[in-house]
DSSP file (Angstrom, degrees, kcal/mol; ACC not computed):
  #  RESIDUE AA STRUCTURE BP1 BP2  ACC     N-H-->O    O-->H-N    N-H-->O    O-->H-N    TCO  KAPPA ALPHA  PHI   PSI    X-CA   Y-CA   Z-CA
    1    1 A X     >        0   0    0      0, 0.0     4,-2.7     0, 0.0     5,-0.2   0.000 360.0 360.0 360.0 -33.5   92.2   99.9  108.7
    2    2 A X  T  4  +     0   0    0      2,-0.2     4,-0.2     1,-0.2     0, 0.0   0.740 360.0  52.9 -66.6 -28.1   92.6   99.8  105.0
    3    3 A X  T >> S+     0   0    0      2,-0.1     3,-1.5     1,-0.1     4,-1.0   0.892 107.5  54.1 -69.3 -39.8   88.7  100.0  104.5
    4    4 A X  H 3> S+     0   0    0      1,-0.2     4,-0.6     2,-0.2     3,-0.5   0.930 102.9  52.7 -39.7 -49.9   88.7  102.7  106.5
    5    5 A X  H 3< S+     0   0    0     -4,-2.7    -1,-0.2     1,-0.2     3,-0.2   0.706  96.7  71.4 -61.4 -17.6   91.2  104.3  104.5
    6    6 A X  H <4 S+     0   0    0     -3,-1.5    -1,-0.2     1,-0.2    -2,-0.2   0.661  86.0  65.1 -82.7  -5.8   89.1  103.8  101.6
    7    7 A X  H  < S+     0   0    0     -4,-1.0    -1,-0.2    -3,-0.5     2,-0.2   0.740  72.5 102.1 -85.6 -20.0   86.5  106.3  102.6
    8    8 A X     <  -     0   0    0     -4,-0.6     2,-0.2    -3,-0.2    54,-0.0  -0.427  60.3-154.8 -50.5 133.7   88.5  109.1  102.4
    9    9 A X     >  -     0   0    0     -2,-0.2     4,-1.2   114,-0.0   114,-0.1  -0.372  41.5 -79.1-103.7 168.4   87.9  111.2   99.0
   10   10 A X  H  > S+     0   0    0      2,-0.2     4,-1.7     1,-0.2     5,-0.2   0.738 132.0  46.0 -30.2 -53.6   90.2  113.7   97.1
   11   11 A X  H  > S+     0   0    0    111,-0.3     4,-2.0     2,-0.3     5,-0.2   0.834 106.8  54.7 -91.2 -57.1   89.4  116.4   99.7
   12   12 A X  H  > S+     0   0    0    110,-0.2     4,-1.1     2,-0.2    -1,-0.2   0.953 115.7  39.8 -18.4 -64.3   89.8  114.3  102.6
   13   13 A X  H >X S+     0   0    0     -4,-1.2     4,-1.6     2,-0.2     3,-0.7   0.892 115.6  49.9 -90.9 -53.6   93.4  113.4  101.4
   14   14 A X  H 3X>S+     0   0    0     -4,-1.7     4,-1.3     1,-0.2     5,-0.6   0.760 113.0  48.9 -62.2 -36.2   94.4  117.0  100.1
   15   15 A X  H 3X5S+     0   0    0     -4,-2.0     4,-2.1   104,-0.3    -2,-0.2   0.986 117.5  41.0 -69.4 -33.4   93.1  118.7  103.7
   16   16 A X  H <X5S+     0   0    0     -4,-1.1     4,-1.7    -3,-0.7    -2,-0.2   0.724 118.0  46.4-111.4 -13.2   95.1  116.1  105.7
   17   17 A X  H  X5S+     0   0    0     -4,-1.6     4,-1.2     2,-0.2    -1,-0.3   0.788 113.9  42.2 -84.3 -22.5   98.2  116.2  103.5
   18   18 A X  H >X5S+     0   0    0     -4,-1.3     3,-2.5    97,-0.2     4,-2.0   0.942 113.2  58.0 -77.2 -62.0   98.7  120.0  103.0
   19   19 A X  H >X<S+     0   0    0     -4,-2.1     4,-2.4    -5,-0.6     3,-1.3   0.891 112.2  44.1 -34.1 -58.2   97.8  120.2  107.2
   20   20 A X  H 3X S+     0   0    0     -4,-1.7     4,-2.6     1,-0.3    -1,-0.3   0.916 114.6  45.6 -47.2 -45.3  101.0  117.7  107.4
   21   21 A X  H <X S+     0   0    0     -3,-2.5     4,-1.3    -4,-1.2    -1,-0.3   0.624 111.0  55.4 -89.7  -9.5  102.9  119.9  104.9
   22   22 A X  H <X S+     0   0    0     -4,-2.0     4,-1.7    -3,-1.3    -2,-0.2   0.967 108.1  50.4 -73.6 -68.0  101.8  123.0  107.0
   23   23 A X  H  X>S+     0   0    0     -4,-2.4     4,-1.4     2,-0.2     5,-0.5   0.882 107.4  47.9 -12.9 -69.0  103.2  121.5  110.1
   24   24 A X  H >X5S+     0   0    0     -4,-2.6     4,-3.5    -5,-0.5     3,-1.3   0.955 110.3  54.3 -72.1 -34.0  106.5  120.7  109.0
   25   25 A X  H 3X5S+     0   0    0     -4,-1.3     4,-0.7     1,-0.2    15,-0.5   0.830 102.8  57.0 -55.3 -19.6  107.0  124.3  107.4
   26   26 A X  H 3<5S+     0   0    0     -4,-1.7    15,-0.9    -3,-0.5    14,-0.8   0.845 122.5  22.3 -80.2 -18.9  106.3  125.8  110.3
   27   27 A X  H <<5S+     0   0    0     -4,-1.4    -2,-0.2    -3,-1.3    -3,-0.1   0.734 127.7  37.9 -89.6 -58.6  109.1  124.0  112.1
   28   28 A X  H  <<S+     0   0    0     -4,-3.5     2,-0.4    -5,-0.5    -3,-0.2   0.214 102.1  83.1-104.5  19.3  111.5  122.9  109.8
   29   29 A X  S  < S-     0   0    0     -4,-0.7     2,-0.5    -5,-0.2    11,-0.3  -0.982  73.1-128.2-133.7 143.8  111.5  125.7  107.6
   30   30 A X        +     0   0    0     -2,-0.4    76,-0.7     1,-0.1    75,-0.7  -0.517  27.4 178.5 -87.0 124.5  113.1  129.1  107.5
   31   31 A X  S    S+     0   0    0      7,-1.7    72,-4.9    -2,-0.5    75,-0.3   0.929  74.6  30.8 -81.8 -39.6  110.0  131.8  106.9
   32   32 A X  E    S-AB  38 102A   0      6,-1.1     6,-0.8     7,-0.4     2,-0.4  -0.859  76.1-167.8-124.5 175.8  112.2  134.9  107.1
   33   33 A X  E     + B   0 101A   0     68,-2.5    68,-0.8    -2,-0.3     3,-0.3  -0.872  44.6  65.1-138.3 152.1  116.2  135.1  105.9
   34   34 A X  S    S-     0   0    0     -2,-0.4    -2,-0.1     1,-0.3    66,-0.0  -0.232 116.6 -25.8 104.5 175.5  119.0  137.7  106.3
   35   35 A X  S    S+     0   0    0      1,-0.3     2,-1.1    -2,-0.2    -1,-0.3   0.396 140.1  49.3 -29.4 -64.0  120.5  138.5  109.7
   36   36 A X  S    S+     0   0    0     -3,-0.3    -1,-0.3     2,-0.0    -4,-0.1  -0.531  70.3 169.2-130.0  55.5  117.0  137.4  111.6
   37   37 A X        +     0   0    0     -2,-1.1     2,-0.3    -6,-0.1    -4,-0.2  -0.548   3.0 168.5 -70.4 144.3  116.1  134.3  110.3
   38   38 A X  B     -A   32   0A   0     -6,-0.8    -7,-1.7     1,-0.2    -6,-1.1  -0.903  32.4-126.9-140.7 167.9  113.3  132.6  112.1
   39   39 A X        -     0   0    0     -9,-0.3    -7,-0.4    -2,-0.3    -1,-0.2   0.101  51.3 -90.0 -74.9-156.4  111.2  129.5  111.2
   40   40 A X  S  > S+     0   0    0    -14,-0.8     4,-0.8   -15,-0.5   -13,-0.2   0.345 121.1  70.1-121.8  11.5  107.7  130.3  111.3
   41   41 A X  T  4 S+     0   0    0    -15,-0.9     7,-0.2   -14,-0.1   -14,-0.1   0.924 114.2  31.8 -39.1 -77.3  107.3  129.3  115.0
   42   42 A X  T >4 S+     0   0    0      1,-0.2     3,-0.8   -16,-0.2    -2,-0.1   0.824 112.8  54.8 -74.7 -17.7  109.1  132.1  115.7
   43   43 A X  T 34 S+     0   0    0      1,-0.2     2,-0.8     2,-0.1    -1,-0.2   0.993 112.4  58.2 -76.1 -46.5  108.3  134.7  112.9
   44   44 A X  T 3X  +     0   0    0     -4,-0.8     4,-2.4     1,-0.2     5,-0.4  -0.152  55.5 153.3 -75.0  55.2  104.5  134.0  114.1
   45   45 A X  T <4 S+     0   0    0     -3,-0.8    -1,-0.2    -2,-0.8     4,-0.1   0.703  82.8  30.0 -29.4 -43.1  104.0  134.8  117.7
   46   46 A X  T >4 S+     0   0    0      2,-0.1     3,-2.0     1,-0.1     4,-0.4   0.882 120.8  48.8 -97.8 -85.6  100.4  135.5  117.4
   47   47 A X  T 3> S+     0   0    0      1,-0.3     4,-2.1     2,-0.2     3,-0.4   0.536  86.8  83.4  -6.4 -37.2   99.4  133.3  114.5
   48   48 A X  H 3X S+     0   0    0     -4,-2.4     4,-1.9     1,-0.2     5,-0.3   0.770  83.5  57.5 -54.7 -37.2  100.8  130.4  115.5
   49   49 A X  H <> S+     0   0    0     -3,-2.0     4,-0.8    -5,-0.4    -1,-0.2   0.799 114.7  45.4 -54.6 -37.2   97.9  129.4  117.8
   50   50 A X  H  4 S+     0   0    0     -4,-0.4    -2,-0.2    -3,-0.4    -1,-0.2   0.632 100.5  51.8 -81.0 -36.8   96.1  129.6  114.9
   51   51 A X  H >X S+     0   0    0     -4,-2.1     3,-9.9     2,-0.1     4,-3.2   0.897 118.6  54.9 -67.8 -60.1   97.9  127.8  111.8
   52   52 A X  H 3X>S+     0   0    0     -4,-1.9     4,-3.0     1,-0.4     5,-0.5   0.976 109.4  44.0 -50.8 -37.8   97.8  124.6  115.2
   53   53 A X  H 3<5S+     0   0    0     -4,-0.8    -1,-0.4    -5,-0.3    -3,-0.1   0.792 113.4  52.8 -85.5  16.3   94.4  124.8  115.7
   54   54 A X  H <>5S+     0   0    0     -3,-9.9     4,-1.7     3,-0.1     3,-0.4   0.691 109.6  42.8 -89.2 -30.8   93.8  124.8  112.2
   55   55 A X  H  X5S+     0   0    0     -4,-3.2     4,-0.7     1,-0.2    -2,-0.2   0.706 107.3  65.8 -79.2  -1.2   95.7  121.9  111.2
   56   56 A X  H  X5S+     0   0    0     -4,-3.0     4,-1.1    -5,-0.5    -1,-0.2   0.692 108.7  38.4 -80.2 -15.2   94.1  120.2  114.3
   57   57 A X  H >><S+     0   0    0     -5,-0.5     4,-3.6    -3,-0.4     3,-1.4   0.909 110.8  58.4 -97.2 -57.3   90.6  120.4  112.8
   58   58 A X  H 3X S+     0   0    0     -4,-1.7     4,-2.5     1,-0.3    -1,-0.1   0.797 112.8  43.3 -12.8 -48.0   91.9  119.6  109.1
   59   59 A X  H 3X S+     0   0    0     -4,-0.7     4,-1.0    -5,-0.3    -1,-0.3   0.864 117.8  44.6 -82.6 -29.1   93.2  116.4  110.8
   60   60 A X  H <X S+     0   0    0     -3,-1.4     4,-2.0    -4,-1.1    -2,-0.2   0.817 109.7  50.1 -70.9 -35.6   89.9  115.9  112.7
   61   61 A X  H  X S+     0   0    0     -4,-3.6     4,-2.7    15,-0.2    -2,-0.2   0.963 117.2  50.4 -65.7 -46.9   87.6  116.7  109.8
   62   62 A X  H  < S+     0   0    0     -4,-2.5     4,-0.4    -5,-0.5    -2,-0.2   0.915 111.8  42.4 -17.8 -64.8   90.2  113.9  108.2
   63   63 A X  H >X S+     0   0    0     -4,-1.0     3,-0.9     1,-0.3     4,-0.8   0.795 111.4  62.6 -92.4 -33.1   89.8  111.4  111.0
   64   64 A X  H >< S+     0   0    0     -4,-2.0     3,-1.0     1,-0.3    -1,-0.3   0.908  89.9  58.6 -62.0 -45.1   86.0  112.1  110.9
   65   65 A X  T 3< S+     0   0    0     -4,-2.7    -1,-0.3     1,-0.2    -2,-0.2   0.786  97.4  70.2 -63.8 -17.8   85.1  111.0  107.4
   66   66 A X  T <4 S+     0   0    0     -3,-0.9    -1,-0.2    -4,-0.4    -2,-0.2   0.960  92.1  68.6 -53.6 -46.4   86.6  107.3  108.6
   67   67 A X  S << S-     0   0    0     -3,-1.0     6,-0.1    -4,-0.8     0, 0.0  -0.413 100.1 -87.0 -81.0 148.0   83.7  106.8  110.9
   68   68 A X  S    S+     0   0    0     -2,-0.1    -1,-0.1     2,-0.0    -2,-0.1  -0.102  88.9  35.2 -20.2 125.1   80.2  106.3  109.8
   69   69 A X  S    S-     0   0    0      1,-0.1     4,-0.2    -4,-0.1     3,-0.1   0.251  73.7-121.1 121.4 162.1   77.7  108.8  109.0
   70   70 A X  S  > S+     0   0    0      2,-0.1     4,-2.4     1,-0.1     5,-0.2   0.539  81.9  88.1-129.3  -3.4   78.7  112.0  107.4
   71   71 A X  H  > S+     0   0    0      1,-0.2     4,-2.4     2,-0.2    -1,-0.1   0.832  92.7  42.1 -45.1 -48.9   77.5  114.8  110.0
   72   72 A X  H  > S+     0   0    0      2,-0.2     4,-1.2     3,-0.1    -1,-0.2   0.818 115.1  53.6 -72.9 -27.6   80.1  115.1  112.0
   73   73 A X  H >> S+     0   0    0      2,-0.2     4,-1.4    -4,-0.2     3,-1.2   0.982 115.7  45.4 -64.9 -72.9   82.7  114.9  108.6
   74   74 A X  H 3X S+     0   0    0     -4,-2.4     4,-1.8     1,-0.3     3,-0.5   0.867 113.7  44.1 -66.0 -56.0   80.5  117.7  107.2
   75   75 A X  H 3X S+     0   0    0     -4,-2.4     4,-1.1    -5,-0.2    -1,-0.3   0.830 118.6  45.1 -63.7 -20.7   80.3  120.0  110.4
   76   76 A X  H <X S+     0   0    0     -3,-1.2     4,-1.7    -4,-1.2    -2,-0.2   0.723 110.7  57.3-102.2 -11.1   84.1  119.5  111.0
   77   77 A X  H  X S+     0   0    0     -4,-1.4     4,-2.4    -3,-0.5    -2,-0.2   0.900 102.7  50.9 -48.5 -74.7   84.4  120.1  107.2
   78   78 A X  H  X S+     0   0    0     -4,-1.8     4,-1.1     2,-0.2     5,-0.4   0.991 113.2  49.8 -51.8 -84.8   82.6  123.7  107.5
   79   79 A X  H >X S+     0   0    0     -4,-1.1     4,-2.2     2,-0.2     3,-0.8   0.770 105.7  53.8 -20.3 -72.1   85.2  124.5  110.3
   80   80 A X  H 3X S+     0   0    0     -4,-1.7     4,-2.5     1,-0.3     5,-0.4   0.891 109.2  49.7 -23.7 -68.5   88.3  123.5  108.4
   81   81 A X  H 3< S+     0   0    0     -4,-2.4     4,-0.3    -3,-0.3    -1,-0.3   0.498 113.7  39.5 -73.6   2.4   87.6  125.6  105.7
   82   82 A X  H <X S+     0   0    0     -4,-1.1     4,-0.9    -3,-0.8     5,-0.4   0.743 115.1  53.4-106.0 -38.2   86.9  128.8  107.5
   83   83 A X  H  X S+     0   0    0     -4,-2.2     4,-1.9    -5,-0.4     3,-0.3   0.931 115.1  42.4 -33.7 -62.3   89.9  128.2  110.0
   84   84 A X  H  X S+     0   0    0     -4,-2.5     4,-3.4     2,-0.3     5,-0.2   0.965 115.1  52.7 -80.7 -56.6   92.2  127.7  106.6
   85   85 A X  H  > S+     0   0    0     -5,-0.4     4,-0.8    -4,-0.3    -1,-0.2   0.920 119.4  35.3 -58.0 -23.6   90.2  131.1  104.8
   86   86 A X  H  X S+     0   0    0     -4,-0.9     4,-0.8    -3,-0.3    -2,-0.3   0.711 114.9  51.8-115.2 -28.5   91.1  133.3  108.0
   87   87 A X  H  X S+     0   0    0     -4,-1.9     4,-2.4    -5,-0.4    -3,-0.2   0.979 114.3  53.1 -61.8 -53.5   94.4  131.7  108.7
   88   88 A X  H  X S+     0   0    0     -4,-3.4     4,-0.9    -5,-0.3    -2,-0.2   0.648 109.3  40.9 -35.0 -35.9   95.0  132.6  104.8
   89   89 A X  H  X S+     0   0    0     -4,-0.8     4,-1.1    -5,-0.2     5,-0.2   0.592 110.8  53.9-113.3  -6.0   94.4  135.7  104.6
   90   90 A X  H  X S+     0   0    0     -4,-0.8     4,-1.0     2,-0.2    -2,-0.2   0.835 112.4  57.9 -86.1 -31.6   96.2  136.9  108.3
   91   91 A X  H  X S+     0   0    0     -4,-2.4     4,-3.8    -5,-0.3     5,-0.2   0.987 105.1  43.7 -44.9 -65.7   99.0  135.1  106.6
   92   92 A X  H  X S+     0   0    0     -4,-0.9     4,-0.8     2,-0.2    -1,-0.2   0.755 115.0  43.3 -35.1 -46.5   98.9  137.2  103.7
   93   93 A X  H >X S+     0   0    0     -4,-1.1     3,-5.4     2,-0.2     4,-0.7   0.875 121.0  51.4 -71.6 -72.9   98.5  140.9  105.5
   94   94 A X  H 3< S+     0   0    0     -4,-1.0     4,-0.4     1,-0.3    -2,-0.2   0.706 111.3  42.1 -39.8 -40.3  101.4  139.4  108.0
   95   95 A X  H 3< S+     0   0    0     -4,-3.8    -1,-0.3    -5,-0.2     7,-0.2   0.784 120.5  45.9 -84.6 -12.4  103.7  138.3  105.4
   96   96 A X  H << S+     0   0    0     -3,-5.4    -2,-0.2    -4,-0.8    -1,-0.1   0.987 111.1  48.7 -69.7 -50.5  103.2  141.4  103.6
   97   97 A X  S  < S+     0   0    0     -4,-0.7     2,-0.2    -5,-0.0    -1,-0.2   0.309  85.9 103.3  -1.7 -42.1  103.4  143.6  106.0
   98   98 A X        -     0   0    0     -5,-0.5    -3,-0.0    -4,-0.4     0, 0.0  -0.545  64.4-134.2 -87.9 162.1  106.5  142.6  107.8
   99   99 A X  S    S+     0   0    0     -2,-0.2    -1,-0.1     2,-0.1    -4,-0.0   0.887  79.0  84.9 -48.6 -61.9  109.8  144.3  107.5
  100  100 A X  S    S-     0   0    0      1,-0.1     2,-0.6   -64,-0.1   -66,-0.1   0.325  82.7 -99.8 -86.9 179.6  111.9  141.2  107.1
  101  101 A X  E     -B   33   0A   0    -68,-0.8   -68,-2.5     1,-0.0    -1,-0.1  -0.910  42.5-102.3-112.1 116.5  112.7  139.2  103.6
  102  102 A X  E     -B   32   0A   0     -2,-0.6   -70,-0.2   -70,-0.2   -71,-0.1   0.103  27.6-161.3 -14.4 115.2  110.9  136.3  102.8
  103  103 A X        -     0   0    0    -72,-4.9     4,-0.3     1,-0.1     3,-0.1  -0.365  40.6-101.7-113.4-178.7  112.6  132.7  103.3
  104  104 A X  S >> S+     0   0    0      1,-0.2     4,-2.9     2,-0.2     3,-1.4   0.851 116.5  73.0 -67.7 -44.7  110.7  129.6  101.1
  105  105 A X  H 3> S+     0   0    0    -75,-0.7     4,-2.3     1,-0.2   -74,-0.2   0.916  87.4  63.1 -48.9 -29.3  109.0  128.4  104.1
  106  106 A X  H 3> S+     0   0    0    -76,-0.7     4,-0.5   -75,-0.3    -1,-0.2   0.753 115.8  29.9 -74.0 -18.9  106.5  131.5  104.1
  107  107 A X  H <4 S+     0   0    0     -3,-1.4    -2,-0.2    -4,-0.3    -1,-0.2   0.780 114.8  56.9-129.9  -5.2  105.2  130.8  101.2
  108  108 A X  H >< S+     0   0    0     -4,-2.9     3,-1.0     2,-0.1     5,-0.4   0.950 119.6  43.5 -11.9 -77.8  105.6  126.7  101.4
  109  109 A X  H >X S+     0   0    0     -4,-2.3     3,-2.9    -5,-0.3     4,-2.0   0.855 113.7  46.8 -43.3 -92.3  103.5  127.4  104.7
  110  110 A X  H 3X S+     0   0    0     -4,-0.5     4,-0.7     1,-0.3    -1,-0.3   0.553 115.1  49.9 -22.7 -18.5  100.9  130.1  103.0
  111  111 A X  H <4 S+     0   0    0     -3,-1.0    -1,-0.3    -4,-0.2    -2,-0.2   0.338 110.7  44.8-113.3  11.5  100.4  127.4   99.9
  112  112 A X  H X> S+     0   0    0     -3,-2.9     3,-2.0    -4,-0.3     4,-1.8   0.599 115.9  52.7-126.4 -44.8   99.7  124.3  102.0
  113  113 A X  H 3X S+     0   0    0     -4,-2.0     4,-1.2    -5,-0.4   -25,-0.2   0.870 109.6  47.9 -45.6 -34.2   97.2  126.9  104.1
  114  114 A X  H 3X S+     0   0    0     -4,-0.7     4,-0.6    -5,-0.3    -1,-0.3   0.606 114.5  42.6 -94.8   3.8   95.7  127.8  101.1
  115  115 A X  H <> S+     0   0    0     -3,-2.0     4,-1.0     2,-0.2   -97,-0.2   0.485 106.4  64.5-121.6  -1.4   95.2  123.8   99.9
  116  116 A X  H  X S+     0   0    0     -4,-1.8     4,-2.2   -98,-0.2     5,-0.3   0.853 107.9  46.8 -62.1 -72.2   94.0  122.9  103.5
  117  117 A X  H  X S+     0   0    0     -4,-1.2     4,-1.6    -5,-0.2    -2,-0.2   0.787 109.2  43.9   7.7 -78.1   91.5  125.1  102.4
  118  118 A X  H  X S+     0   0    0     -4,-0.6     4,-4.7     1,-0.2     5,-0.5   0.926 112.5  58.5 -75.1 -42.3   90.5  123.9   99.0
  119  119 A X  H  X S+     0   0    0     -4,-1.0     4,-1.6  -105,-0.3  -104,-0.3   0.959 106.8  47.6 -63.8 -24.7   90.6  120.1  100.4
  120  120 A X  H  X S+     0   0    0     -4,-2.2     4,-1.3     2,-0.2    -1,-0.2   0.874 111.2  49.5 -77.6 -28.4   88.1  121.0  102.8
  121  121 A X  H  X S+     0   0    0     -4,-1.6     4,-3.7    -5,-0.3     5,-0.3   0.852 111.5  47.3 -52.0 -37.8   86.2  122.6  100.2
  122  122 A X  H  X S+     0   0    0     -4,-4.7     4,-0.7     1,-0.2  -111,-0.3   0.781 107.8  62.8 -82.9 -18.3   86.5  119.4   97.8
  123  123 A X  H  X S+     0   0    0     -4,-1.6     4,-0.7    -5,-0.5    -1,-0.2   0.649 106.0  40.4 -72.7 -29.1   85.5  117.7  100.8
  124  124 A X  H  < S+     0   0    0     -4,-1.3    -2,-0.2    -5,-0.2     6,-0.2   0.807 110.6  56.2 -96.8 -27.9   82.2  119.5  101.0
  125  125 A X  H  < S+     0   0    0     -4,-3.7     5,-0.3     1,-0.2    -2,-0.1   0.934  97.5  63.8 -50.9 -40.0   81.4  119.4   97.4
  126  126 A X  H  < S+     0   0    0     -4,-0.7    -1,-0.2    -5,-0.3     3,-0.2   0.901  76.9 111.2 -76.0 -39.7   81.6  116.3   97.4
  127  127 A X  S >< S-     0   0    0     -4,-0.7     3,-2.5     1,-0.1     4,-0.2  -0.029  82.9 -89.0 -66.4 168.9   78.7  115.5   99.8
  128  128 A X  T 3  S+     0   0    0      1,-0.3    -1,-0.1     2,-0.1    -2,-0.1  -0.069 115.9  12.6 -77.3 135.6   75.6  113.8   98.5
  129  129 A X  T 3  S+     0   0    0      2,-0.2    -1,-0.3    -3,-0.2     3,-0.2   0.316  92.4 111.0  91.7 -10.2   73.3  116.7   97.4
  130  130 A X  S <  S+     0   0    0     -3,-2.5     2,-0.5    -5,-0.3    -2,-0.1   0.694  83.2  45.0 -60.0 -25.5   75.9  119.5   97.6
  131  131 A X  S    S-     0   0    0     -4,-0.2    -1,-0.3    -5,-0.2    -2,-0.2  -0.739  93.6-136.4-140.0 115.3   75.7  119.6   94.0
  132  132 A X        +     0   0    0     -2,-0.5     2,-0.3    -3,-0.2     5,-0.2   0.353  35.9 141.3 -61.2 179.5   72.0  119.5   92.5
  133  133 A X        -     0   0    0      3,-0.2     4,-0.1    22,-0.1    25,-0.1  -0.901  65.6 -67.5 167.1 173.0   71.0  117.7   89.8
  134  134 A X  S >  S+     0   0    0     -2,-0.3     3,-0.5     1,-0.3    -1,-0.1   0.876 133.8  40.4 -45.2 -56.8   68.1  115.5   88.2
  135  135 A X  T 3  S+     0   0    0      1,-0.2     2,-0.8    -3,-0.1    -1,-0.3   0.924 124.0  40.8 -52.4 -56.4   68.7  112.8   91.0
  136  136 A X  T 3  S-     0   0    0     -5,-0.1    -1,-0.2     3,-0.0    -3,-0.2  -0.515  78.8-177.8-107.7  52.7   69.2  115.4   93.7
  137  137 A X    <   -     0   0    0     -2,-0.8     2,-0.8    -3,-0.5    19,-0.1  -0.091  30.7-109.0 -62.4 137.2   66.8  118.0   93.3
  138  138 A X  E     -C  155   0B   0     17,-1.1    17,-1.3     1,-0.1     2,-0.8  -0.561  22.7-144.8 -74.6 139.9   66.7  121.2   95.6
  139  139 A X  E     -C  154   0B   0     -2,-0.8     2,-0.9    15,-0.2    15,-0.2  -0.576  18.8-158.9-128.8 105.1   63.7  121.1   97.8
  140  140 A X  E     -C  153   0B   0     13,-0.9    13,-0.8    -2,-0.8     2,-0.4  -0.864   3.6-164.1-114.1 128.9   62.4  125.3   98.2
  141  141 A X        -     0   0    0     -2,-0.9     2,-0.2    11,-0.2    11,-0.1  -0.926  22.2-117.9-116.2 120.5   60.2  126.3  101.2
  142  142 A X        -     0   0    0     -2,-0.4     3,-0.1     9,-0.2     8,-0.0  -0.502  10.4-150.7 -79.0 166.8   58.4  129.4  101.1
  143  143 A X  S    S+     0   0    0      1,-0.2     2,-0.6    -2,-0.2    -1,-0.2   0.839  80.2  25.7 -75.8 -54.8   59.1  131.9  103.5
  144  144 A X  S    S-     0   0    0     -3,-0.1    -1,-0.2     2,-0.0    -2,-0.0  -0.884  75.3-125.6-136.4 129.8   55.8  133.5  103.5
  145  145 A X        -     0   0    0     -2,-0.6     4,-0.1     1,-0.1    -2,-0.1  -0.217  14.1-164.0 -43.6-177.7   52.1  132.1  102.7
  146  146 A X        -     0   0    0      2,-0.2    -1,-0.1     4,-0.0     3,-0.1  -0.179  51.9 -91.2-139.5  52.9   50.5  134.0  100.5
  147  147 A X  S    S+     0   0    0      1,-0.2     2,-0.5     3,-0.0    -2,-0.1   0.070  99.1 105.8  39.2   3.8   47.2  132.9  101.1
  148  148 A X  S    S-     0   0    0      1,-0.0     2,-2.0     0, 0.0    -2,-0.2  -0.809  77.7-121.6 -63.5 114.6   47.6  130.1   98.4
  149  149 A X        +     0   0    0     -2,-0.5     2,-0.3    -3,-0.1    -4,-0.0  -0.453  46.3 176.2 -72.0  90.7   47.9  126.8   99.4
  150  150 A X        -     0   0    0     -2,-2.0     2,-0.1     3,-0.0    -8,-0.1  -0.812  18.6-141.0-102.7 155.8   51.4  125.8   97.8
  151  151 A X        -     0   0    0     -2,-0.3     2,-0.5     1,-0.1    -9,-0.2  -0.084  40.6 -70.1 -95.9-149.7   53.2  123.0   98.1
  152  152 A X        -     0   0    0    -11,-0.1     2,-0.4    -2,-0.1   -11,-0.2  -0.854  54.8-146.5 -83.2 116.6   56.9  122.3   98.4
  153  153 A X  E     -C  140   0B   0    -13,-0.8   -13,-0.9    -2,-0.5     2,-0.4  -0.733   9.7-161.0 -68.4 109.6   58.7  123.3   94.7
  154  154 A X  E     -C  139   0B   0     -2,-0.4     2,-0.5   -15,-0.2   -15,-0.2  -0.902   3.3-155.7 -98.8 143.2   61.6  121.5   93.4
  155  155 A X  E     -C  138   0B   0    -17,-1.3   -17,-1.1    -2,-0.4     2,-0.2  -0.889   6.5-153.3-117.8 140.7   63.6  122.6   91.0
  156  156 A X        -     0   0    0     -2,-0.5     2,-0.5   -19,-0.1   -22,-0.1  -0.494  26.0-109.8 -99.1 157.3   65.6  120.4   88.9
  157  157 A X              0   0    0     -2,-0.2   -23,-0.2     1,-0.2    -1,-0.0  -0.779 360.0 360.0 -82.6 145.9   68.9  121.2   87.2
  158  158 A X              0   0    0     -2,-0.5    -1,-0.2   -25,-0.1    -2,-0.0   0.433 360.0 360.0-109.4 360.0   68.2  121.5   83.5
């Protein structure tokens, strides 16, 4: 298991540990305070659906980079981070928005939403060719002949 473990990158380890640190604020932490304290179970009725099934792909884009081949890692990757941007930013209107006064768990919760995020980002940077260069040149297809017979252009980073 420990090789396994070794395949996880930066972004890997940053998505699956902020998801974990999302979790436990949302349970075990008070989001709003004064007379109507709620965790953030209860302060998000609607939302809630949304932080779980983000932190369920976080942990699956996680569990994916263990296994071989880097497709499924990459697509579950893509997911993660667009789940974590639109969970981020309905957090944000919601916590602005509400009536009630802010406990530490709303923004615990909101800052491990916004570094599920970024690991899933550093988890796509990071795959091979994501970021061009002399080894990894970008490969450009035209769109449209133009009655020239071109071939495929690559353009190196200088």
């Amino acid at each position: 298991m420990s090789s396994g473990l070794a395949r996880l990158r930066a972004g890997e380890w940053l998505m699956a540990v902020a998801a974990i640190v999302f979790v436990v604020s949302l349970f075990a932490l008070r989001w709003y305070g004064g007379a109507d304290a709620r965790d953030g179970w209860q302060a998000l009725p609607v939302l809630r659906w949304l932080v779980l099934v983000t932190v369920v792909v976080a942990f699956a884009a996680a569990a994916a980079q263990l296994r071989p081949g880097p497709a499924l890692a990459a697509a579950l990757d893509v997911v993660a981070l667009l789940l974590a941007t639109i969970t981020a930013i309905l957090l944000v209107i919601g916590l602005a928005t509400t009536g009630a006064s802010l406990s530490a768990g709303a923004f615990v919760g909101l800052g491990a939403c916004i570094a599920t995020g970024l690991g899933a980002f550093l988890a796509l940077r990071t795959e091979q060719g994501w970021i061009p260069g002399p080894e990894r040149p970008i490969e450009l297809v035209p769109l449209a002949p133009d009655g020239h017979k071109r071939q495929h252009e690559t353009i190196r980073d200088q």
